[in-house]
N, C-alpha and C positions, 0 to 999 in steps of 0.2 A: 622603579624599573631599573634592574643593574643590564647594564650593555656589554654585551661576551664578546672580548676579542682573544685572538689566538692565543696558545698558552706561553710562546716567549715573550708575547707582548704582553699578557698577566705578570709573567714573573718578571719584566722589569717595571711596571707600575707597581710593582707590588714594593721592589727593591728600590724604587725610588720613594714609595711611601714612606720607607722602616726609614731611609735615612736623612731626609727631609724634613716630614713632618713631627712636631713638636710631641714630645713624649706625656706632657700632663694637660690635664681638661685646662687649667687655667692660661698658658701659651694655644694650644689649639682652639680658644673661642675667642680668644684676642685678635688670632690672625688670621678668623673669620671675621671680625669687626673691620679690622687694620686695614688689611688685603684690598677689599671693598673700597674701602674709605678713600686707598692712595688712589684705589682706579677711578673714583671717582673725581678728585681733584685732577688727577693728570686732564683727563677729559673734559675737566669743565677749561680748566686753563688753554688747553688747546683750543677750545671754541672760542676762548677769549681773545686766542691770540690771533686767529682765522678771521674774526667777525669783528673785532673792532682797534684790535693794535697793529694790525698791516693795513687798515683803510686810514686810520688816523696817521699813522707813520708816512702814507702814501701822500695824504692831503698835506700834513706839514711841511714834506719835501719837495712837490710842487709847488706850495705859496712861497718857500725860501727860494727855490730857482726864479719864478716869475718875479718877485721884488730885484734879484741879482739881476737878472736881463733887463727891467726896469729900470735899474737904476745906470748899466752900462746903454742902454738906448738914449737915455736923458742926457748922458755925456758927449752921446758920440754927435747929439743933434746942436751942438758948442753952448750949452748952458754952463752957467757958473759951476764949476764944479765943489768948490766950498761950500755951496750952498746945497748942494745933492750931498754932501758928505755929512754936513746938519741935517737937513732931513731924513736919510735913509738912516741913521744915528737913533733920529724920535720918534721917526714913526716906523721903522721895521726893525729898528735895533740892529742894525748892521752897522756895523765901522768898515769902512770902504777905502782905500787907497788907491792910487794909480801910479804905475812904473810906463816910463815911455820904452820902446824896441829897445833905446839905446842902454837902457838901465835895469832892464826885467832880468838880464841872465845871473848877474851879482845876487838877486833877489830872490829868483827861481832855486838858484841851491843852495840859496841858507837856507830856505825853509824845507829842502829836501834833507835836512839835519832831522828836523822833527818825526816825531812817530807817525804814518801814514793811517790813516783811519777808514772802514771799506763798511760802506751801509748803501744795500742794495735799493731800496727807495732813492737815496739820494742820487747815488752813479747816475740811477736812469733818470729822473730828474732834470741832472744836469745835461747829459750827452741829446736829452730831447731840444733844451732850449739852447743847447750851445754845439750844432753839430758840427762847425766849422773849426769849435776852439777844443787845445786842450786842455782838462781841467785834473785839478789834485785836489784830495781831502788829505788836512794833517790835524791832528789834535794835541795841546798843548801838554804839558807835563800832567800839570794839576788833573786835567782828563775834565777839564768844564768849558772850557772854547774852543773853539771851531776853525781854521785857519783856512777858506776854500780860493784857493788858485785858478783863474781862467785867463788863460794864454789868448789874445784876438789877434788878429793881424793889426790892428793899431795898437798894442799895448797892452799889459800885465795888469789887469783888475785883485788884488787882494782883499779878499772878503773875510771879517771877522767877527762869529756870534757866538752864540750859547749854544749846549748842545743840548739843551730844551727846547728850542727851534724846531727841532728834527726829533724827539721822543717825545710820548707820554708817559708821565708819571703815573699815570691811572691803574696802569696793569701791576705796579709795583704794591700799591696800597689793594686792592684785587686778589693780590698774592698771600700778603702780611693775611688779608682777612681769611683768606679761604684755610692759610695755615693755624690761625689762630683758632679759629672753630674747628679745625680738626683736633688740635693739642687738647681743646676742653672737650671736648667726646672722647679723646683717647682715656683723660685723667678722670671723668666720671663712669666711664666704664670700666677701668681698671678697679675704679673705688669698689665699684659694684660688685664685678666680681669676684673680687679676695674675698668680701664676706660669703656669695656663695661658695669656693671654693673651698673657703674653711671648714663650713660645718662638713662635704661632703669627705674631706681629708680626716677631722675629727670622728666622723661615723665610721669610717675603713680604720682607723687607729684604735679606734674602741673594739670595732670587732675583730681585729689581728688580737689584742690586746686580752680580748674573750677565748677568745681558742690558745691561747698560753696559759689560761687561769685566773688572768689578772682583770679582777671586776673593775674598771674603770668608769668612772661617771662620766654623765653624756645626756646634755640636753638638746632636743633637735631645735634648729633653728634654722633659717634661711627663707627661699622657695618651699612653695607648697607641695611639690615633688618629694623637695628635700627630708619636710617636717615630717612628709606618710613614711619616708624612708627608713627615717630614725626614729620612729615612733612603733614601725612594724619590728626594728631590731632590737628597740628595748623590749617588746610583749615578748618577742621570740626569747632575748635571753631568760625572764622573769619564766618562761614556763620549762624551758630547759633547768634552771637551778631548782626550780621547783620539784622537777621528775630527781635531779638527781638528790635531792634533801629526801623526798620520800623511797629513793633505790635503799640510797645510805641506811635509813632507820629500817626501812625491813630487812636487809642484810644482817642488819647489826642484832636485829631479832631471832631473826633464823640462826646468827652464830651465838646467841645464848640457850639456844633452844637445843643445837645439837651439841654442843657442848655441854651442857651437864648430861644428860644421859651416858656421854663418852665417859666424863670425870668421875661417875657413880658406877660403870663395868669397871676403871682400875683399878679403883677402890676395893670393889671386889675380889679384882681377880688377885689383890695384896694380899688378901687373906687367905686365898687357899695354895694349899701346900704349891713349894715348886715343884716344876715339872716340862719336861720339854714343850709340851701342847700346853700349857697355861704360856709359856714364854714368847712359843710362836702367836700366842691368841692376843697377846699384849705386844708386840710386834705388830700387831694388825691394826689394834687400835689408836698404836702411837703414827701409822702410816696414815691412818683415817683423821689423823687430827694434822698431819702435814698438807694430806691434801685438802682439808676444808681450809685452814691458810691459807692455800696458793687459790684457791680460787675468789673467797672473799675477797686475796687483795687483788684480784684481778680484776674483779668485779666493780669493787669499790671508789679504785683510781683517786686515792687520795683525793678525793671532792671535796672534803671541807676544809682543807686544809692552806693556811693564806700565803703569799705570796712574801720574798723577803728575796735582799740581796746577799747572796749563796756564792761561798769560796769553795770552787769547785777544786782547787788545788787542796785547802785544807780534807776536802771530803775523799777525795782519789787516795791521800795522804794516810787519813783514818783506815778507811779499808785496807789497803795493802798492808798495812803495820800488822793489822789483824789475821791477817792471811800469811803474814810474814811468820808467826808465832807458831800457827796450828797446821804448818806445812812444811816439807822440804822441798818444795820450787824452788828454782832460782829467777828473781825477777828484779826487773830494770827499772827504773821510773825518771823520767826526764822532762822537766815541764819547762814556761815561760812565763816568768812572774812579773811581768809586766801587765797582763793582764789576763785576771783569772777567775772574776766573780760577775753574775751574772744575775738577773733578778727571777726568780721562780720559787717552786715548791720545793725546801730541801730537803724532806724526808720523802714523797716521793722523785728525786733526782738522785739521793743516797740507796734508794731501793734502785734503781733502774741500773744503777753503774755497779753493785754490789751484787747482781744476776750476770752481769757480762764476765767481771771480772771473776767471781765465782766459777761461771762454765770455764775460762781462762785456766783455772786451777784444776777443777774437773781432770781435763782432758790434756793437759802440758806440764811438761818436766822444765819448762823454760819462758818464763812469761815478760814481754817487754810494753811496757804501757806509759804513753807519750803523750803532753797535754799542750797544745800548740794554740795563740788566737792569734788576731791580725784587731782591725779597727772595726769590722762587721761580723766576723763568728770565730768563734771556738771550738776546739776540733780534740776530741779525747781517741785515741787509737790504743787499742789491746790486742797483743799478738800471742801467738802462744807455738809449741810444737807438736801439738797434739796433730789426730787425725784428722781435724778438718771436717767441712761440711763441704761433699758435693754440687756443683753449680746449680745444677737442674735442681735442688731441695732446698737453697737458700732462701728463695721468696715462702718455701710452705713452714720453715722452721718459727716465722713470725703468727703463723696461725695456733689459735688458742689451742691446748692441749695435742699438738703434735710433739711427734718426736722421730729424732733418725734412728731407723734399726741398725745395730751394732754396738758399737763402745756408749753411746751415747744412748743407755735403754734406763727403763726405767729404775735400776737397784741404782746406776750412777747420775742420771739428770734429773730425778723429779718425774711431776708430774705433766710438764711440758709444757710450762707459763714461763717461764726466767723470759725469754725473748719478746714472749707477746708482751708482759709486763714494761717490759724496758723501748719496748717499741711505743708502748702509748702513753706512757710517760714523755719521750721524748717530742714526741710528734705532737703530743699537747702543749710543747715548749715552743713549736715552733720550727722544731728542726727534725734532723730526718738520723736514720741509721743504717748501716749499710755493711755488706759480709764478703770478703774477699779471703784470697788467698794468701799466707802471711810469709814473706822471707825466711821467718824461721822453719816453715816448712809444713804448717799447723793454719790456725783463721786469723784472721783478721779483724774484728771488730770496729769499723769507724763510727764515731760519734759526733755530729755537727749540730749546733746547736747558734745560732744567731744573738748576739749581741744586744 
């Protein structure tokens, strides 16, 4: 049951969610365990502290006042005082002195040197059993005795004990435990789960890994969630490479099937006399064999073809050279050779960049083509001065067998694959393509492709 509250109060739960909470399953189930766990130690300790360390702390503080008054009644009734100073020694463990009126003040402010010590059990304590005198806590350096002052109208009592007297230890050993059982639920649940986390990290790495091309092995393991997970993602790829092992072979049947019939009219049409209408009729046929090309490879998507790490710089490098020969463009080329290779399909990545840059030449007297990475993608940009493609037709230029009316028809572009081609090449890399308008005046071509 989600609970609707107003929508500024949506959008700042919402905005304190993105920035708070934890971006991976493995931190966001921890600090569902965590979370929990501190509240529950705050809360037990506080009941610990309510229900038996202010009643114990209350009762110590009392027995220590009632022995001090004890022991200053025992004085003032003229018993031996050495003798109360041995006793209160062995049997309450107080060391006890006495300053007459005439010698308390010398006494009173040395010990106003020391550090004054303020525990609310005791204060009250004292001020019950001593409401005529007044009294001071100081604690020694060391910070383990007790130095407690009570000023009477006959005389300065110096009282000096442990400050175990006045604490329990209990709550301390209480604490160590309830901390300690929480470190070993923290460290077996952390054990716990990296191993889930892992397979489900390795499942998503396998399938990022599958939609680039790259068959990657992948046992499931973990939870029983996990195992159906990775078990429904292997059957899914086994039937996907499967549809396209059998695309591939009838494809590749169908292109031996219309090809010889095409190869056995040239044939023919070699033999008979020339003539204008024999030349346009093999003109027809050598277009009919451009487009069954463009569309097998479209079709095809280099599917069997494996995975390798690919210099995209040596490849940008090839085609231009080639293009450089059998044209009078002028074009630019500027890369960063730091880093320029990338793992995929290099012959379809050589088809997909040899379509863009091709239309580049197509349609431009001035071609500048820029190869840029950083630590997560690399980025190939093709500009040109040609005429461009309109905003409103960029997304349809990526659809199979279109084409823009004008310069760009079919005697000068084909048959209107280059883009869809180089589109699903790319986008099976992992990366995206994208068509803007170029400074020199002409398109733009960006290519991004992840690392």
């Amino acid at each position: 049951m989600h609970i609707r509250f107003p929508q500024k109060v949506e959008s700042v739960i919402a905005s304190i969610k993105r920035k708070c909470l934890p971006k991976t399953l493995f931190f966001r189930t921890m600090m569902l365990i965590f979370v929990p766990l501190v509240v529950v130690q705050i809360v037990s300790i506080y009941a610990f502290w309510d229900g038996n360390w202010k009643k114990v702390g209350r009762r110590l503080s009392d027995n220590l006042s009632s022995n001090m008054a004890f022991v200053i009644k025992m004085h003032n009734e003229n018993a031996d005082f050495e003798q109360i100073q041995r006793n209160a020694s062995t049997i309450y463990g107080l060391d006890v002195t006495y300053y007459s009126n005439d010698d308390k003040h010398s006494v009173w402010r040395e010990n106003k040197k020391k550090s004054p010590f303020v525990t609310g059990f005791l204060n009250t304590a004292l001020q019950q059993q001593f409401p005529m005198a007044d009294t001071e806590i100081f604690i020694e350096d060391h910070h383990s005795k007790l130095n407690i002052l009570v000023d009477t109208d006959k005389g300065l009592y110096v009282f000096e004990t442990s400050v175990k007297n006045i604490f329990s230890t209990s709550i301390f050993g209480f604490v160590l435990w309830m901390i300690g059982s929480a470190l070993l639920l923290f460290v077996v649940a952390t054990l716990f789960l990296r191993v889930q986390v892992r397979s489900i990290a390795q499942l998503a790495n396998a399938a990022e890994d599958f939609g680039k091309g790259i068959n990657t092995k992948f046992k499931p393991y973990g939870s029983v969630e996990v195992r159906r997970a990775g078990l429904a993602f292997t059957k899914m790829k086994e039937r996907i490479m499967r549809q396209i092992s059998e695309r591939t072979q009838m494809l590749a049947g169908v292109s031996h099937d219309l090809r010889t019939p095409l190869t056995r009219m040239k044939l023919q049409m070699a033999m008979l006399p020339d003539s204008k209408e024999n030349q346009e009729f093999i003109q027809d046929i050598n277009e009919m064999e451009k487009m069954l090309d463009g569309y097998l490879a479209f079709v095809s998507g280099e599917g069997g073809e494996k995975t390798s790490f690919v210099d995209l710089n040596e490849v940008v490098t090839g085609i231009i050279n080639k293009y450089r020969k059998n044209s009078n463009a002028l074009i630019r080329y500027s890369t960063n050779y730091d880093v320029s290779a990338i793992q995929g399909r290099e012959q379809a990545l050589r088809r997909a960049i040899t379509n863009v840059i091709e239309n580049a030449f197509h349609y431009g007297k001035t071609i500048a083509v820029k190869l840029e990475s950083d630590n997560k993608r690399l980025e190939l940009s093709v500009d040109d001065d040609g005429p461009g493609i309109p905003p409103e037709k960029r997304d349809d230029v990526f659809k199979a067998f279109y084409r823009v009316e004008g310069s760009r028809n079919k005697e000068t572009g084909g048959v209107g694959l280059g883009l869809s081609i180089a589109k699903d090449v790319i986008v099976s890399h992992g990366g995206s393509i994208q068509l803007s308008e170029s400074e020199l005046g002409g398109l733009r071509v960006l290519i991004s492709i992840p690392l």
